[in-house]
PDB file with SEQRES, HELIX, SHEET and CRYST1 records, atoms N, CA, C and O in Angstrom:
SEQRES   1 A   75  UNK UNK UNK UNK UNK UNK UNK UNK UNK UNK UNK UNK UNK          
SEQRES   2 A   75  UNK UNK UNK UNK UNK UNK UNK UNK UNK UNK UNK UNK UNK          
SEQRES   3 A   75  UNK UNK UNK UNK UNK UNK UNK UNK UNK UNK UNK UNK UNK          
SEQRES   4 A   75  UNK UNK UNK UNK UNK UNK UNK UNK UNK UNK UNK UNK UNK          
SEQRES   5 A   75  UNK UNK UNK UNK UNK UNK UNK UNK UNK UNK UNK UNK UNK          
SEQRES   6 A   75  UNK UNK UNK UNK UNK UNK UNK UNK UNK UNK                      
HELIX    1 AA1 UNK A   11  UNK A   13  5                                   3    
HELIX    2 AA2 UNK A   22  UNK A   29  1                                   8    
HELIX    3 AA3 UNK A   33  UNK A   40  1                                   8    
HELIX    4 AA4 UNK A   59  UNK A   67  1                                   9    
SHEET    1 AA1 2 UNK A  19  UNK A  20  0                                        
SHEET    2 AA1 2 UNK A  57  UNK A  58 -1                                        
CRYST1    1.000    1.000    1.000  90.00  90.00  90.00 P 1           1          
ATOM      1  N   UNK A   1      59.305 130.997 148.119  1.00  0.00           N  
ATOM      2  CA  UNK A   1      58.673 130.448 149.303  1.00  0.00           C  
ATOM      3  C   UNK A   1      58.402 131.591 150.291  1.00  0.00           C  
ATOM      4  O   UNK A   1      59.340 132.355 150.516  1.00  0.00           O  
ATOM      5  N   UNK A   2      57.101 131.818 150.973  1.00  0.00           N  
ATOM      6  CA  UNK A   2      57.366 132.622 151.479  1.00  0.00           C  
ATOM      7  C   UNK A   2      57.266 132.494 153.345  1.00  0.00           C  
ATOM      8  O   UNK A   2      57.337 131.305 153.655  1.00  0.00           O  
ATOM      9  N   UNK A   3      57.180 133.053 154.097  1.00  0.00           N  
ATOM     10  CA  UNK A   3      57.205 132.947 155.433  1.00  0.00           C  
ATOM     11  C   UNK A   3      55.704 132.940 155.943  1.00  0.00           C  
ATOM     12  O   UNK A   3      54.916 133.720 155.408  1.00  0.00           O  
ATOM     13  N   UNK A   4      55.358 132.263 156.754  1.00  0.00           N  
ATOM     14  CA  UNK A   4      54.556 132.510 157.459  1.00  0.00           C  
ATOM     15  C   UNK A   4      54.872 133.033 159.181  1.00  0.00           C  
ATOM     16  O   UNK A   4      55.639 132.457 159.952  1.00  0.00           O  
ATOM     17  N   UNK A   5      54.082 134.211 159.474  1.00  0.00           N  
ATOM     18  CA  UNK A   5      54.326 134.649 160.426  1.00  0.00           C  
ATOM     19  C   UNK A   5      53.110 134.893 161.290  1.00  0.00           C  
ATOM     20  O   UNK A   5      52.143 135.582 160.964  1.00  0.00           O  
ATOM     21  N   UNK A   6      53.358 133.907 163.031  1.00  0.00           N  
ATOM     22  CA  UNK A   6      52.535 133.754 163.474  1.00  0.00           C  
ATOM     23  C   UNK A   6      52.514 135.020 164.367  1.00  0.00           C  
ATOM     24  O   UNK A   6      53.496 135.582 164.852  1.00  0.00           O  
ATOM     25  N   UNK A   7      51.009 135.415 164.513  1.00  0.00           N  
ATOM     26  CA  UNK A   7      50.737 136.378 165.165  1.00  0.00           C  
ATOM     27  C   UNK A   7      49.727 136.519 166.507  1.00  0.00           C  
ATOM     28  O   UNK A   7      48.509 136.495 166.684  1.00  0.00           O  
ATOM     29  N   UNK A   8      50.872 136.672 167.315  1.00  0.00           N  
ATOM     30  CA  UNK A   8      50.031 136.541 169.055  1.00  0.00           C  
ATOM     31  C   UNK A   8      49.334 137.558 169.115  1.00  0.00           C  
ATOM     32  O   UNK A   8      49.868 138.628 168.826  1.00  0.00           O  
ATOM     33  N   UNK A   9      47.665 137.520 169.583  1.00  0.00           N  
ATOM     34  CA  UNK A   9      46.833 138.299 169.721  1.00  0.00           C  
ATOM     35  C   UNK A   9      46.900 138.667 171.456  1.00  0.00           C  
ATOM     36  O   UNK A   9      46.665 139.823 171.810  1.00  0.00           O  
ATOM     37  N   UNK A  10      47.157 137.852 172.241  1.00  0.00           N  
ATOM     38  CA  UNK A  10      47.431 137.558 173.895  1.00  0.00           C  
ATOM     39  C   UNK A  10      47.886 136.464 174.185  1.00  0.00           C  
ATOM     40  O   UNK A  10      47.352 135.361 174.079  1.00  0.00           O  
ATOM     41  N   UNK A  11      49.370 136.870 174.739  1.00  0.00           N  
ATOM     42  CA  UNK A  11      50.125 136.226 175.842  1.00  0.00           C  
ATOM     43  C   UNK A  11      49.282 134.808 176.495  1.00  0.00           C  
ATOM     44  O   UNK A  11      49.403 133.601 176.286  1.00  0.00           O  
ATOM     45  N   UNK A  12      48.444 135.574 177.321  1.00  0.00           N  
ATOM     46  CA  UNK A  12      47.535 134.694 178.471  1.00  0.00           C  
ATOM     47  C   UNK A  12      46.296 134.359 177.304  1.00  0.00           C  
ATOM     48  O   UNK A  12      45.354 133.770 177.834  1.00  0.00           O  
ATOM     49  N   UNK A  13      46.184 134.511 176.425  1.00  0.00           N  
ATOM     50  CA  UNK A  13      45.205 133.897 175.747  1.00  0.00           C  
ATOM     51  C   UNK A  13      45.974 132.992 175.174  1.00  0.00           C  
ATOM     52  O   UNK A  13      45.098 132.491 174.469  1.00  0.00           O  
ATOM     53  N   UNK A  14      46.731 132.511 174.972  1.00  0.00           N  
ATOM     54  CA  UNK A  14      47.601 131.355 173.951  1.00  0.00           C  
ATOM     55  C   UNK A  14      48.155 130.678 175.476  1.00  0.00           C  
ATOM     56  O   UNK A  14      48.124 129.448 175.425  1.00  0.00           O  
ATOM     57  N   UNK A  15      48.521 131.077 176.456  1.00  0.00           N  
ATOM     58  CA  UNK A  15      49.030 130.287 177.660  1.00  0.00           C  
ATOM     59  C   UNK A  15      47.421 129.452 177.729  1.00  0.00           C  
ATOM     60  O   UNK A  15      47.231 128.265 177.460  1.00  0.00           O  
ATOM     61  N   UNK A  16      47.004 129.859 177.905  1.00  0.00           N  
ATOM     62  CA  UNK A  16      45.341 129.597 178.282  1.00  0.00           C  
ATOM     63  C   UNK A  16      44.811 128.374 177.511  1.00  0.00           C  
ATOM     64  O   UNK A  16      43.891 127.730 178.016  1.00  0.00           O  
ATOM     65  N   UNK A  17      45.443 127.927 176.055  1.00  0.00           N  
ATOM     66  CA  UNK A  17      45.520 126.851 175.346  1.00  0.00           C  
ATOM     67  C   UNK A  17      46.233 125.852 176.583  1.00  0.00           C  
ATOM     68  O   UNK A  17      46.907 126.184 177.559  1.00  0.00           O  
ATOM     69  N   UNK A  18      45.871 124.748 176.197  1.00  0.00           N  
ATOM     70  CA  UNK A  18      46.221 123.312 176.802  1.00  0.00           C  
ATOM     71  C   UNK A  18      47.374 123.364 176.644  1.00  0.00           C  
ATOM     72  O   UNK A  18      48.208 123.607 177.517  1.00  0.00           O  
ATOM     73  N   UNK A  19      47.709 122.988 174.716  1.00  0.00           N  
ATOM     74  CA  UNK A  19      48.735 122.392 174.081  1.00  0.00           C  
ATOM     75  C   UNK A  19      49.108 123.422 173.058  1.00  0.00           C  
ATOM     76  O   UNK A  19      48.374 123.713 172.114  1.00  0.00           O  
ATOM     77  N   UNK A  20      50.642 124.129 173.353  1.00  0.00           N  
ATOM     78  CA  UNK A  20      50.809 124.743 171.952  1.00  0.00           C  
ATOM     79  C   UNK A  20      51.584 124.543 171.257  1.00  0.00           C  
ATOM     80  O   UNK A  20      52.329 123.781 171.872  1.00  0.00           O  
ATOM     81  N   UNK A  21      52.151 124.768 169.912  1.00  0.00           N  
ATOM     82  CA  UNK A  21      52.790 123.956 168.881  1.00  0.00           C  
ATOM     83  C   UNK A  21      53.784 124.421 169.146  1.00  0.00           C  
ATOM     84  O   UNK A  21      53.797 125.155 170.134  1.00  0.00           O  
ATOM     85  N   UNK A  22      55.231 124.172 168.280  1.00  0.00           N  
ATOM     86  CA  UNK A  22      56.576 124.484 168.158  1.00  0.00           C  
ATOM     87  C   UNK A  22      56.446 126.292 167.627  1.00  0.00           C  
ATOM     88  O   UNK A  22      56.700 127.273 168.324  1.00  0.00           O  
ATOM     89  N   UNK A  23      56.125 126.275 166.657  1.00  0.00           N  
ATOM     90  CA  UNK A  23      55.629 127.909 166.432  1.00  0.00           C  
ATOM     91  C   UNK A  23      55.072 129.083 167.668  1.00  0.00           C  
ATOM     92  O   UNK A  23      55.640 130.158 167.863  1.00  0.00           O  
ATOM     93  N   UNK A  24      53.891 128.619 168.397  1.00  0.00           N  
ATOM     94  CA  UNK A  24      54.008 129.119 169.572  1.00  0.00           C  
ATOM     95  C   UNK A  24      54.863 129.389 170.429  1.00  0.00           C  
ATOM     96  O   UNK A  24      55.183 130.518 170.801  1.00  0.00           O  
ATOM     97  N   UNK A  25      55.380 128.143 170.877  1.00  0.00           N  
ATOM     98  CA  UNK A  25      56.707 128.546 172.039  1.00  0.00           C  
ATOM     99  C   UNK A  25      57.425 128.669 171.198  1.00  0.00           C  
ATOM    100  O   UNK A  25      58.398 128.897 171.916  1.00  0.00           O  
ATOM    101  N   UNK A  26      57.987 128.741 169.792  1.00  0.00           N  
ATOM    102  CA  UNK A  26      58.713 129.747 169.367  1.00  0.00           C  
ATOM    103  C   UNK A  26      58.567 131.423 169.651  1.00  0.00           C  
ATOM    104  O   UNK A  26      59.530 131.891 170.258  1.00  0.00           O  
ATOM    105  N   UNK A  27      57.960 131.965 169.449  1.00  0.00           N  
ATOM    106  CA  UNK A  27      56.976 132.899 169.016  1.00  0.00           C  
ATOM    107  C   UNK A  27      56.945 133.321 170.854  1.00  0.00           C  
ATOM    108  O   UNK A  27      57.069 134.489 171.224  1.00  0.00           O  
ATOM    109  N   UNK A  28      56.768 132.206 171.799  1.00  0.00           N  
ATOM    110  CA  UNK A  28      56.569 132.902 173.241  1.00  0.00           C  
ATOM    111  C   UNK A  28      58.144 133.336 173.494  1.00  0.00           C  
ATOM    112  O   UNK A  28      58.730 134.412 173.616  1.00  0.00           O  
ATOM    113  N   UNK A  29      58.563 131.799 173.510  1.00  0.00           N  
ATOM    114  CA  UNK A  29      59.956 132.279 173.847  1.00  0.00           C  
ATOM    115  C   UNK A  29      61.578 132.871 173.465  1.00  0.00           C  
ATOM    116  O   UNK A  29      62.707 132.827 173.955  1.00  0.00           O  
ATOM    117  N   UNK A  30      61.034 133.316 172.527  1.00  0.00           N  
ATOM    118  CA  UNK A  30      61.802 133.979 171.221  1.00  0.00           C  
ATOM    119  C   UNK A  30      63.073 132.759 171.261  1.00  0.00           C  
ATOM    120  O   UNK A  30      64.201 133.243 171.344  1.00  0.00           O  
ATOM    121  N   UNK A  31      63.003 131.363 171.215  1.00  0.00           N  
ATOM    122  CA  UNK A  31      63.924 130.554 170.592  1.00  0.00           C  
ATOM    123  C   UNK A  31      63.694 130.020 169.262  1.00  0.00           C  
ATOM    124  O   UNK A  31      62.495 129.812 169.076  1.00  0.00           O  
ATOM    125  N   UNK A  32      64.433 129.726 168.273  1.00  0.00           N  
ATOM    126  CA  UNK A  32      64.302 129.701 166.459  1.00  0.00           C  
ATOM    127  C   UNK A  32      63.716 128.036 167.349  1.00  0.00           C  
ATOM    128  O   UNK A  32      63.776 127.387 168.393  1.00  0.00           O  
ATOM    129  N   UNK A  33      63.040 128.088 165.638  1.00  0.00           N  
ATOM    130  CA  UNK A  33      62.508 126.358 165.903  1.00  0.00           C  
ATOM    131  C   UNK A  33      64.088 125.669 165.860  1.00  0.00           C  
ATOM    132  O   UNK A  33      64.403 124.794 166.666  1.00  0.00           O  
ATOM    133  N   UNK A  34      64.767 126.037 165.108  1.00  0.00           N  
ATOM    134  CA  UNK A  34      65.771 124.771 165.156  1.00  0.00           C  
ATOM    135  C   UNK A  34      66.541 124.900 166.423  1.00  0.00           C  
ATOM    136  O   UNK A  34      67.547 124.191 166.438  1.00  0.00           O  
ATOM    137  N   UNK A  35      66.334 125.627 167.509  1.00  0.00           N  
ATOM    138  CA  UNK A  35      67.059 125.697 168.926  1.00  0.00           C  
ATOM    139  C   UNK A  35      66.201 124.738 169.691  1.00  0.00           C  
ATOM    140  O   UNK A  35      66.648 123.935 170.510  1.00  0.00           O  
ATOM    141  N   UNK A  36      64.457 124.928 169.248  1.00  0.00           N  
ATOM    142  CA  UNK A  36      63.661 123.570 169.690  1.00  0.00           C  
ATOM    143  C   UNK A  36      63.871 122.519 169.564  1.00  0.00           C  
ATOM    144  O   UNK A  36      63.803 121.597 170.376  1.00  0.00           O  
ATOM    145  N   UNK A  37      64.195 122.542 168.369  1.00  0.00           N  
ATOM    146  CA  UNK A  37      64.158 121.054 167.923  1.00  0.00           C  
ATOM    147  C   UNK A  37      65.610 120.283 168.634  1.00  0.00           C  
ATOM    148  O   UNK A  37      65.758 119.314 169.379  1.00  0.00           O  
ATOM    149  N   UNK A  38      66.403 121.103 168.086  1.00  0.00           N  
ATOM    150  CA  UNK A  38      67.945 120.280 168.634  1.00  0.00           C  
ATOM    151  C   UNK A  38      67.925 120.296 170.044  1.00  0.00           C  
ATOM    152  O   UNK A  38      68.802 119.715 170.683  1.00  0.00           O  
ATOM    153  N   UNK A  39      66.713 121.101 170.759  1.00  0.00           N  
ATOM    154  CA  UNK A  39      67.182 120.657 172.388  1.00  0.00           C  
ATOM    155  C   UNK A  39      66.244 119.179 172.597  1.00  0.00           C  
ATOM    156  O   UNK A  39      66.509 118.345 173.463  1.00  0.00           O  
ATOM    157  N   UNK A  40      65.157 119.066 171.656  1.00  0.00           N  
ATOM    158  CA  UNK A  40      64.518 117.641 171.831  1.00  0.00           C  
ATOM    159  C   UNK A  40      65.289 116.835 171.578  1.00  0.00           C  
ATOM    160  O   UNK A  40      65.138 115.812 172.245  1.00  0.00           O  
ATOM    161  N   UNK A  41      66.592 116.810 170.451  1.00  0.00           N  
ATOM    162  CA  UNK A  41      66.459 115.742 170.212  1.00  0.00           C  
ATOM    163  C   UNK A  41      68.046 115.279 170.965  1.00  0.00           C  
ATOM    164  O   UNK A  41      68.667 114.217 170.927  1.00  0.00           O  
ATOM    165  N   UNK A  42      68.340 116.591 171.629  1.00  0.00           N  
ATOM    166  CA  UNK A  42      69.439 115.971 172.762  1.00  0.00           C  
ATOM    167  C   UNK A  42      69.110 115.859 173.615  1.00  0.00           C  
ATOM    168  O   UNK A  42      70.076 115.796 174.375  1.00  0.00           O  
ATOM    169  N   UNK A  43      67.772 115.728 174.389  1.00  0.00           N  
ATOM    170  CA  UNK A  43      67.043 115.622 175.009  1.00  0.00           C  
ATOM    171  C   UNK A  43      66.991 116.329 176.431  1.00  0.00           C  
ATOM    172  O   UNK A  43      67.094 115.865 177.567  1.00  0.00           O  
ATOM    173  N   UNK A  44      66.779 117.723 175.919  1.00  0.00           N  
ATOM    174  CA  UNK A  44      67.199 118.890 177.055  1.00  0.00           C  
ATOM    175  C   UNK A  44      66.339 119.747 177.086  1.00  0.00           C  
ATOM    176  O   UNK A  44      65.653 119.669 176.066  1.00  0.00           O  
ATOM    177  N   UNK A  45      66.036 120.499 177.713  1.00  0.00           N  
ATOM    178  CA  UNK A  45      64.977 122.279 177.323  1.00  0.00           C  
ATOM    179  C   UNK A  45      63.480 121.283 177.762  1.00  0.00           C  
ATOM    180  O   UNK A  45      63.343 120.338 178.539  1.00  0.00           O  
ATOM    181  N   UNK A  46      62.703 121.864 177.043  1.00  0.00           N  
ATOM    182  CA  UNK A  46      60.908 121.996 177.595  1.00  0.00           C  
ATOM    183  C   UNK A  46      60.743 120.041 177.457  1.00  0.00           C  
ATOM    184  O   UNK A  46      61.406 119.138 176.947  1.00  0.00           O  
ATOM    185  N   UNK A  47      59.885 120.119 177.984  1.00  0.00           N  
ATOM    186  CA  UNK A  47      59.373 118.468 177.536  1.00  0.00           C  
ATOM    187  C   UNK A  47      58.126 118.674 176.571  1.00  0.00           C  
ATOM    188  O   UNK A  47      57.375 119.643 176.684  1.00  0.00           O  
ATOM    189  N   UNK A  48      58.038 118.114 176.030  1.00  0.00           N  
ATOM    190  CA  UNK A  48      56.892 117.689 175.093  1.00  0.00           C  
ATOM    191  C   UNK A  48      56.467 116.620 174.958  1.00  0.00           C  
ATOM    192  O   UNK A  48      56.929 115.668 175.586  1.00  0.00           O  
ATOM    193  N   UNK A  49      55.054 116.465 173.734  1.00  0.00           N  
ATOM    194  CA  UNK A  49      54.457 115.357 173.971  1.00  0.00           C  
ATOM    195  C   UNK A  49      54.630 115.193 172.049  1.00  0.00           C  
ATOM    196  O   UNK A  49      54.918 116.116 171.287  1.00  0.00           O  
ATOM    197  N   UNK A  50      54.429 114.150 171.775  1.00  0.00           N  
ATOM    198  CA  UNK A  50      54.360 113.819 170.809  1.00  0.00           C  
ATOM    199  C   UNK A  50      53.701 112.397 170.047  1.00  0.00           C  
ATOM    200  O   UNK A  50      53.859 111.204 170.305  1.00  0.00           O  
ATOM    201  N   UNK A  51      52.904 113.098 169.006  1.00  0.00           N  
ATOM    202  CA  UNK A  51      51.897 111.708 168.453  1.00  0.00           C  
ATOM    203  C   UNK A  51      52.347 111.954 166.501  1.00  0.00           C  
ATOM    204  O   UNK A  51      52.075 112.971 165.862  1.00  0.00           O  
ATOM    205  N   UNK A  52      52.792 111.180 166.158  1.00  0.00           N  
ATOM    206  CA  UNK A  52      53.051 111.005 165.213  1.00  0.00           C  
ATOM    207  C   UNK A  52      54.230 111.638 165.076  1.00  0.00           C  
ATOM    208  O   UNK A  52      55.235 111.574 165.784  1.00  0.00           O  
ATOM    209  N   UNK A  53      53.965 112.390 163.886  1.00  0.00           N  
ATOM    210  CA  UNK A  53      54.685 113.934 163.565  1.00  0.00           C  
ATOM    211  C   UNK A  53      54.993 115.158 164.359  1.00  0.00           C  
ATOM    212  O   UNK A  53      55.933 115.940 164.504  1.00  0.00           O  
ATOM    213  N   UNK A  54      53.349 114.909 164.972  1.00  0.00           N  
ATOM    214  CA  UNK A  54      53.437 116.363 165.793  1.00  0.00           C  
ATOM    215  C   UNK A  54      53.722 116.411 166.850  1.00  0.00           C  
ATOM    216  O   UNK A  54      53.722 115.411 167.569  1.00  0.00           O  
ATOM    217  N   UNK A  55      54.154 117.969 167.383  1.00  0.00           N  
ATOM    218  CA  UNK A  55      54.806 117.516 168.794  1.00  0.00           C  
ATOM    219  C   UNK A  55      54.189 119.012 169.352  1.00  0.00           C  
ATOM    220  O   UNK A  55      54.143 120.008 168.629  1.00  0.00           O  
ATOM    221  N   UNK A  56      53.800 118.988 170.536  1.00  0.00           N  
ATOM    222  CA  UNK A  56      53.296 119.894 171.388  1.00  0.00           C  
ATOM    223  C   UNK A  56      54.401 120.307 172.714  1.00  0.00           C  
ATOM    224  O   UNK A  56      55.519 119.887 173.013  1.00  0.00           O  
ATOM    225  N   UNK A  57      53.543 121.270 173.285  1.00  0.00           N  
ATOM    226  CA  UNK A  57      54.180 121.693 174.492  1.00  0.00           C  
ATOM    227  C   UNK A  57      52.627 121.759 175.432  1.00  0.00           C  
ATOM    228  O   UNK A  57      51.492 122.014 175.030  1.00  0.00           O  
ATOM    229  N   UNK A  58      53.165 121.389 176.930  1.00  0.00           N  
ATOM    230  CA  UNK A  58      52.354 122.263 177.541  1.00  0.00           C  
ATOM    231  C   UNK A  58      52.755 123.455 177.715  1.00  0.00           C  
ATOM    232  O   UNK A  58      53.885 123.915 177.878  1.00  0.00           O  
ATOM    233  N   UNK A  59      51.068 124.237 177.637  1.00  0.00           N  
ATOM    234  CA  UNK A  59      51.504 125.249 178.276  1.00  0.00           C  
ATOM    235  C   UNK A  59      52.050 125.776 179.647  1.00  0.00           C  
ATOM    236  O   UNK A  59      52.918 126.635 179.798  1.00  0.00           O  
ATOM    237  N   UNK A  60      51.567 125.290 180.331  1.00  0.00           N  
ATOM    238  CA  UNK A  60      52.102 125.530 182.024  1.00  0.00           C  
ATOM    239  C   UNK A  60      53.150 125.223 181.726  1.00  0.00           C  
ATOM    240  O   UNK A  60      53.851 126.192 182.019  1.00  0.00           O  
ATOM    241  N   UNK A  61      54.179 123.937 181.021  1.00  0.00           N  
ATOM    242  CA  UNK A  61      55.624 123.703 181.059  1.00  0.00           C  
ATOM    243  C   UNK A  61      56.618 125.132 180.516  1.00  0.00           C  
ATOM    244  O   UNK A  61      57.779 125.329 180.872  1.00  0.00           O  
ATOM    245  N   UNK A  62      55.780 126.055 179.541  1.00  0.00           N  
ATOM    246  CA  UNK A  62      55.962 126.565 179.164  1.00  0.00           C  
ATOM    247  C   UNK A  62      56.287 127.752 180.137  1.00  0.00           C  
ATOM    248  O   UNK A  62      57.411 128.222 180.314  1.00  0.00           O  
ATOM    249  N   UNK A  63      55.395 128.066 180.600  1.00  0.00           N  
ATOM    250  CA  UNK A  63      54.944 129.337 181.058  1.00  0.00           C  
ATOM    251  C   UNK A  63      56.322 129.144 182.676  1.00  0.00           C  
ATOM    252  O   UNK A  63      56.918 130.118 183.137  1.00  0.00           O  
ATOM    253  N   UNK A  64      56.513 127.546 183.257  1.00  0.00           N  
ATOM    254  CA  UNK A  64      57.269 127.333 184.024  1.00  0.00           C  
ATOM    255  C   UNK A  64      58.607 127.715 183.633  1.00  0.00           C  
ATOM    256  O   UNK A  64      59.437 128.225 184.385  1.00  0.00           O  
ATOM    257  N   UNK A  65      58.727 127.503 182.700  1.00  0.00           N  
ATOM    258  CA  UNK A  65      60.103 127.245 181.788  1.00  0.00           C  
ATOM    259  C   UNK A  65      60.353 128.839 182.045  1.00  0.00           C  
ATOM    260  O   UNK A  65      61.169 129.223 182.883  1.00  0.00           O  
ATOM    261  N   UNK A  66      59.335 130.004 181.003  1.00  0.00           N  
ATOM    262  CA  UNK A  66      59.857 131.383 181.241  1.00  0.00           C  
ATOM    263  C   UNK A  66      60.186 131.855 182.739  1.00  0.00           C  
ATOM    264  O   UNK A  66      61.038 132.709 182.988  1.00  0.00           O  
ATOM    265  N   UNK A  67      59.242 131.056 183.919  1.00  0.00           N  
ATOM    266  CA  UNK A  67      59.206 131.663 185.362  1.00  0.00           C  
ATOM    267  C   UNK A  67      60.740 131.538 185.562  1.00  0.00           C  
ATOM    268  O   UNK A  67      61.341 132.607 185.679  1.00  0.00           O  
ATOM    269  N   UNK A  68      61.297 130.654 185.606  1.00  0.00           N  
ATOM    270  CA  UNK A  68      62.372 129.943 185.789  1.00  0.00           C  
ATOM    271  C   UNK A  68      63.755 130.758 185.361  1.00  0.00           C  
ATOM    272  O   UNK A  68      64.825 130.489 185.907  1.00  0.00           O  
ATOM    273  N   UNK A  69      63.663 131.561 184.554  1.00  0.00           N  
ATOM    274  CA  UNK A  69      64.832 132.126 184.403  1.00  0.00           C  
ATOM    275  C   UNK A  69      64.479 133.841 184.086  1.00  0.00           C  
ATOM    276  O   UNK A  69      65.062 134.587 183.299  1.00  0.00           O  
ATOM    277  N   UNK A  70      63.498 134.098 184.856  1.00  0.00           N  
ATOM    278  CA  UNK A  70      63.647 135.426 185.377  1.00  0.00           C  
ATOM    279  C   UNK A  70      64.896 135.969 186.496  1.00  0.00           C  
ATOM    280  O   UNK A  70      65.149 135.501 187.606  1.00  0.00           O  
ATOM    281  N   UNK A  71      65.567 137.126 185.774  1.00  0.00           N  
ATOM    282  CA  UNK A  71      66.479 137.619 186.301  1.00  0.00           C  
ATOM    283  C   UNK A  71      65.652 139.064 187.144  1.00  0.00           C  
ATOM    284  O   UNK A  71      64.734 139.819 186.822  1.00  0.00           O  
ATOM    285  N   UNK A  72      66.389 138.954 188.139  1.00  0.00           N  
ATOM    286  CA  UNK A  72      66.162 140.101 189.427  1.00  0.00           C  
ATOM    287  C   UNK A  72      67.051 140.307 189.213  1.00  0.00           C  
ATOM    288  O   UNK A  72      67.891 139.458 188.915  1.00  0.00           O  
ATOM    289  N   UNK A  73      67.305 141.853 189.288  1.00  0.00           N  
ATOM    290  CA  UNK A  73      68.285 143.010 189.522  1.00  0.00           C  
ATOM    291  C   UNK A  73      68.394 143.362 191.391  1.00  0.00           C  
ATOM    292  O   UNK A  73      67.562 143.620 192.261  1.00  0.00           O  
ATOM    293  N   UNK A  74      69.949 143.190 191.353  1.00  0.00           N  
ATOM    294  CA  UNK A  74      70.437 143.110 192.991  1.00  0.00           C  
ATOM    295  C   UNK A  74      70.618 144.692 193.047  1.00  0.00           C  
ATOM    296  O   UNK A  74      71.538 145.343 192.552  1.00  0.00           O  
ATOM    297  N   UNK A  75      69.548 145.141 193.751  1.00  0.00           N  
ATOM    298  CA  UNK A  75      69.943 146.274 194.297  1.00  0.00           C  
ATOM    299  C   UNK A  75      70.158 146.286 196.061  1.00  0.00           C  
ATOM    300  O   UNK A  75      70.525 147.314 196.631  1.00  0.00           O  
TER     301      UNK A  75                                                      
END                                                                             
């Protein structure tokens, strides 16, 4: 079996999408899918939307999510 590995061409070009998949905000926010998944389904971390099977993110939730735990250095 082999891996598929997704490859970001731009940051702000994939933020710039509406809706991005579990692979994406994998891939943005360096969390494994299964850290995604188990925070959905304890119902914690990003919100998403979901139609069927598939399940999205916004991006802005996304992009909020990284704002959010930027660390400043106390000088």
């Amino acid at each position: 079996m082999s891996k598929k590995i997704l490859k970001i061409e731009s940051v702000s070009e994939l933020l710039a999408s509406q809706w991005l998949t579990e692979k994406e905000v994998a891939a943005l926010t360096r969390l494994s899918l299964s850290t995604l998944r188990s925070h959905r389904f304890a119902g914690k971390g990003l919100p998403y939307a979901k139609l069927g099977r598939m399940v999205r993110y916004s991006a802005s939730e996304v992009e909020r999510y990284m704002e959010s735990r930027q660390i400043y250095p106390s000088n």
